[in-house]
N, C-alpha and C positions, 0 to 999 in steps of 0.2 A: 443455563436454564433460560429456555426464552421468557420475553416479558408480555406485559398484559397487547392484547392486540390481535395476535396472533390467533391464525385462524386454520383449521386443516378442513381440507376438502378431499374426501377419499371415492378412487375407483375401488371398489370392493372385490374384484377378481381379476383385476389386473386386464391382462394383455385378453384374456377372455368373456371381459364386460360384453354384453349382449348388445350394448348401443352406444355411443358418445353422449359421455356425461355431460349438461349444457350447466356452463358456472357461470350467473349473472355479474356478480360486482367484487371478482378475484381481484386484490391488490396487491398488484409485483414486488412491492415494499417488504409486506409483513404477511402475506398469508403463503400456505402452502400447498401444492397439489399431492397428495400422499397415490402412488399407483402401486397397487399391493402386490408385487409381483420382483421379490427378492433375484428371479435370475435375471431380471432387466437392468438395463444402464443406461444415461443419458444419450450415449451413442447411437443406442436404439430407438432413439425422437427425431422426429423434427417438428418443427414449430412453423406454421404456415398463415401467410395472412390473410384473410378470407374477409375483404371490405374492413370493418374496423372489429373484427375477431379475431382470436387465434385460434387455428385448431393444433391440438397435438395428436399427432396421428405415428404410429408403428413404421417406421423405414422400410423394413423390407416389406413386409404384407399389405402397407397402404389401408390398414386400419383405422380410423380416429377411434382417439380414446376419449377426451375431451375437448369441448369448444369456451373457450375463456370468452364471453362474451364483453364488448370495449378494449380490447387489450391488446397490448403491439407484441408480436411475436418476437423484435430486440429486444425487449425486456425481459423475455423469460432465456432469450438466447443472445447475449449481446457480442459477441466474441468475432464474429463476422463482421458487424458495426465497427468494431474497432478497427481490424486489419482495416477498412479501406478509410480509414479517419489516420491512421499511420501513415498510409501509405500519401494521403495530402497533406501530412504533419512534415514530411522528411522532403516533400517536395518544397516546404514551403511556401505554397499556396493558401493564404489569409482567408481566398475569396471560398475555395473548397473547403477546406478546416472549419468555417464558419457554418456552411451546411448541415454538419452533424453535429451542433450544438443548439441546444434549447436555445427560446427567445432570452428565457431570465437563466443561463447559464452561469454558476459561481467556479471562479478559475483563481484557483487560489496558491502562491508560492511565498513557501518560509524564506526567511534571510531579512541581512542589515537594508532597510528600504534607503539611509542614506548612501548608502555603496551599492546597493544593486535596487535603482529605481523600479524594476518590475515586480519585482516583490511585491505581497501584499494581495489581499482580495480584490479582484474583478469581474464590476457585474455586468451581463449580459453580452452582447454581442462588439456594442462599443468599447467596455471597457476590455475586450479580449485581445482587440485589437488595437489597443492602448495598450495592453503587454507586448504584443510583438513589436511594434514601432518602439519601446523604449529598451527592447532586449537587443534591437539590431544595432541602435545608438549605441549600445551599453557595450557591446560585445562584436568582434570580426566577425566568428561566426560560434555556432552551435549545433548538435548534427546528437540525435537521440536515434538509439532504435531497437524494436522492440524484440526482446527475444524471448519471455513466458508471458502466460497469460491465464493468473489465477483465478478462474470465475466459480463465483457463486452466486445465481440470482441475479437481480439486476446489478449486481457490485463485483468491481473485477478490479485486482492489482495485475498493472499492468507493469512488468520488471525491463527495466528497461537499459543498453550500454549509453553512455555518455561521455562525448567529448568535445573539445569547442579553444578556441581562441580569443584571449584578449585582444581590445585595439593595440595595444605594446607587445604584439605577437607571440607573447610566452600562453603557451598551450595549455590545458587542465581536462582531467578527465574522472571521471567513476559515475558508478551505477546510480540510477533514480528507479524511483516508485511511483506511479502513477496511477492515486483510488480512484477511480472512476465508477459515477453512480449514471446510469439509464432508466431514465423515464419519457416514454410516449414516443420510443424509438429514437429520441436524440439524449447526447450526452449534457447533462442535469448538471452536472458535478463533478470536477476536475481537480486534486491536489498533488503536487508538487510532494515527493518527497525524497531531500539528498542531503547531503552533504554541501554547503554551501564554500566550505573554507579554502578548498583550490581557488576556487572562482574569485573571491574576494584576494587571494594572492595573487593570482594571471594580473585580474585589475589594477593591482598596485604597480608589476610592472614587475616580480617575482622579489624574492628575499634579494638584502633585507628590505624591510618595508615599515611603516610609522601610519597606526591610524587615530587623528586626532577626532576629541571630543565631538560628537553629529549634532547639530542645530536643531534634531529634534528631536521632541520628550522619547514619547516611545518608538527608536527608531527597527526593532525587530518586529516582524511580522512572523507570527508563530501559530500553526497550524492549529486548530480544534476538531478534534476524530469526529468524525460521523457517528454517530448511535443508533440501533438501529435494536428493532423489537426481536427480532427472528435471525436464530443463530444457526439455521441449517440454509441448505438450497433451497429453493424455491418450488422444487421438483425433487421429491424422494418415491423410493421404492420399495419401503419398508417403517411401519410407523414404529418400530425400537429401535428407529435412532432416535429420536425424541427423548428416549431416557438412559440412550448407553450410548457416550460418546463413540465417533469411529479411533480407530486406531492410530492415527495421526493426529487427532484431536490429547487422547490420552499422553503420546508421546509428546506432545508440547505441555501439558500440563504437569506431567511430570518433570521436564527440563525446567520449567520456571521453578516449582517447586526447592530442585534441587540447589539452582542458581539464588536465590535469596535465598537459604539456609547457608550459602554456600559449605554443603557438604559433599567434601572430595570423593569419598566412597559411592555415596548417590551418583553426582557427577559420572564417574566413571561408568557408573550401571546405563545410565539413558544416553550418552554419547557413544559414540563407536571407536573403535581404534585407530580410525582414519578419517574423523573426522573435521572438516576443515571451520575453523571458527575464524570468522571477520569483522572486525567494525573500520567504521569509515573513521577518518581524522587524521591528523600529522601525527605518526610514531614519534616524533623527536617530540613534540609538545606536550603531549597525553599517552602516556607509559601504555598504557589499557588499548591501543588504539593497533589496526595493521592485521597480518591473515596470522592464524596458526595452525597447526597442526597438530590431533590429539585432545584428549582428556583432560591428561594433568595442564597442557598448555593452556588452555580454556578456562581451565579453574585461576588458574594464574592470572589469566586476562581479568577473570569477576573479580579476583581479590584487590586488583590495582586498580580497579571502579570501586568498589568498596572504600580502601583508603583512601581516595584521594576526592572521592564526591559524597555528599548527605544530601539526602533524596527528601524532601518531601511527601513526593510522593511516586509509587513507579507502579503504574496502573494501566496492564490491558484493556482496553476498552471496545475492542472489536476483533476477532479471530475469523477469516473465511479460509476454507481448504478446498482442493483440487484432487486429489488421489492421493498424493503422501507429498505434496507442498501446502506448506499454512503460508499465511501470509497474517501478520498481525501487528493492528496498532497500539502503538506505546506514547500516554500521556505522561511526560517525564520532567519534572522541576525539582533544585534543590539549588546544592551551592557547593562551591570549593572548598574543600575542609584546608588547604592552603591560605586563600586571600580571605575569606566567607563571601566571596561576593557570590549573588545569587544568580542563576541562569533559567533559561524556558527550552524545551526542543522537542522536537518532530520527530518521530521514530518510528519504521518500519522494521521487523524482522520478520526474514523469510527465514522457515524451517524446513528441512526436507527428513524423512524420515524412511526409513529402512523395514522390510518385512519383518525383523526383528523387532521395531519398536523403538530401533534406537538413530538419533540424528545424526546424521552423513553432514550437513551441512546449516550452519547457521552465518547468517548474514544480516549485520545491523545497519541499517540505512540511518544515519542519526545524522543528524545537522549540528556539525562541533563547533559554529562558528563562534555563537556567545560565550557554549562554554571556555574555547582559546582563550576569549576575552578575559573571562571571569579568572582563570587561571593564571594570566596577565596580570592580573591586577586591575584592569580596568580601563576604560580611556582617557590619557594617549596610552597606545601598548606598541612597543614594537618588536619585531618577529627577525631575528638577525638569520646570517648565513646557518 
């Protein structure tokens, strides 16, 4: 349900409005353009910059339908913005990469800040560039790249392959998440979202490995989700989504549903027969951890998170979808029902779902590195062949 804020601004006949709707003080954050015209689709727009306007105007007919007045046309369509922010992200160009970020840019990566100095919130332009110079110390090399790109409004998880090298040359790789929030045509808001725990092994120098007590208090730097009023795109075409999720929305609610009851039977009805379930971490470390295949496999996986962690709390706090991809954030703390010791972590799951309703593919971006810890025992921990 959206929250207080939110605002709908409706075309009332759609693609046949008699003239462009002129919107004064549209905010790409939290209000909506509703264009009543159920056989359209976003495909069908473009978003153009007309001085410090947008207009949205019909692709093929060269219609406007509305003029957003003050408002950057990457905001309502930011997905372009990125490929060419990738494409200087992969070059590793500091001086370009900095062009498509805000003045007060926050760029923020989970993980142990005393093992991976770049960790941590950084603000603005200096401090962005104070990540990069401690990630190239930190690390041989790094090399991300993007291969989906779940937009909704001005907020996009950007999915992304990773892999990279320690200065002790042992290699590490897996997938990241990158939320990305646009405002006023530059990138506002940039998190980090991975698996931290290769990385901190490559660093050691690969198994085994000993890591003693960090010199400081709070040495994890741990994401906090964005919140945001408005749980649709930014751009709809039909005002009963508003009160009837879409179908990929449903089929993610019903998988969580099923997964904290964990009832097998459920389970089975919302997953597919083929479908692939993954979480990041060391299989040898964390039972729960590695890809599976199937239903019952899945179910297996929840039950060995079940015994082996007590949740505090495991709370969605932001779902944006794409066509039959969600992408959703998970605020997640508890403890080791082994040591009790307590842990913090960062969590994306990307859902994919099927005309049926049922998910083809679940993928948990979670950052296992404190839990390793906590399941450890604690520091010093160390991590044999």
């Amino acid at each position: 349900m959206e929250g207080k804020g939110v605002r709908h601004f409706e075309i009332a006949n759609g693609q046949l409005a008699a003239a462009a709707v002129l919107i004064d003080d549209f905010n790409t954050d939290n209000d909506v353009l509703v264009i009543a015209d159920p056989e359209l689709c976003r495909k069908d727009l473009c978003f153009l910059q007309n001085e410090n306007d947008t207009v949205v105007q019909l692709t093929e007919l060269g219609k406007e339908l509305a003029v957003l007045k003050n408002v950057n046309a990457l905001d309502l369509d930011p997905v372009a913005l990125l490929k060419r922010f990738y494409a200087a992200f992969e070059k590793n160009d500091l001086a370009d990469i900095l062009t498509f970020l805000s003045e007060d840019v926050f760029w923020e990566v989970a993980g142990p800040t005393d093992i991976m100095p770049w960790a941590g919130g950084w603000n603005g332009h200096l401090g962005v560039a104070k990540f990069f110079v401690l990630l190239s110390e930190g690390l041989a090399f790094e090399k991300l790249v993007p291969t989906r790109y779940i937009a909704q409004g001005n907020t996009v998880a950007v999915v992304l392959d990773g892999h990279g090298q320690s200065k002790y040359g042992v290699p590490f790789s897996g997938g990241v998440v990158h939320w990305v929030t646009v405002r006023n045509g530059k990138i506002s808001h940039l998190q980090y979202y991975r698996d931290t725990y290769p990385i901190i092994e490559a660093i050691y120098g690969g198994r085994p490995f000993t890591v003693q007590p960090s010199h400081i208090d709070s040495h994890y730097h741990v994401i906090k989700p964005v919140a945001v009023a408005r749980d649709t795109d930014s751009v709809v075409f039909d005002a009963a989504v508003f009160g009837t999720p879409t179908g990929t929305v449903k089929t993610v609610r019903a998988m969580y549903a099923a997964l904290q009851g964990l009832n097998v039977p459920e389970v089975r009805k919302v997953f597919a027969d083929n479908v692939v379930w993954d979480i990041f971490g060391p299989p040898d470390l964390l039972a729960w951890a590695g890809e599976r295949i199937g239903p019952d496999a899945a179910a297996e996986s929840a039950n060995q998170i079940i015994a082996t962690m007590h949740f505090d709390h495991f709370k969605p706090t932001r779902l944006i979808y794409d066509g039959d991809t969600a992408a959703i954030v998970i605020d997640e703390a508890g403890t080791s029902t082994v040591t009790g010791l307590p842990f913090k972590t960062s969590v994306v799951h990307v859902v994919v779902a099927n005309e049926e309703g049922k998910v083809t593919l679940f993928k948990n971006y979670i950052n296992t590195a404190w839990i390793v810890e906590a399941f450890l025992g604690g520091r010093p921990f160390t991590v044999n062949k």
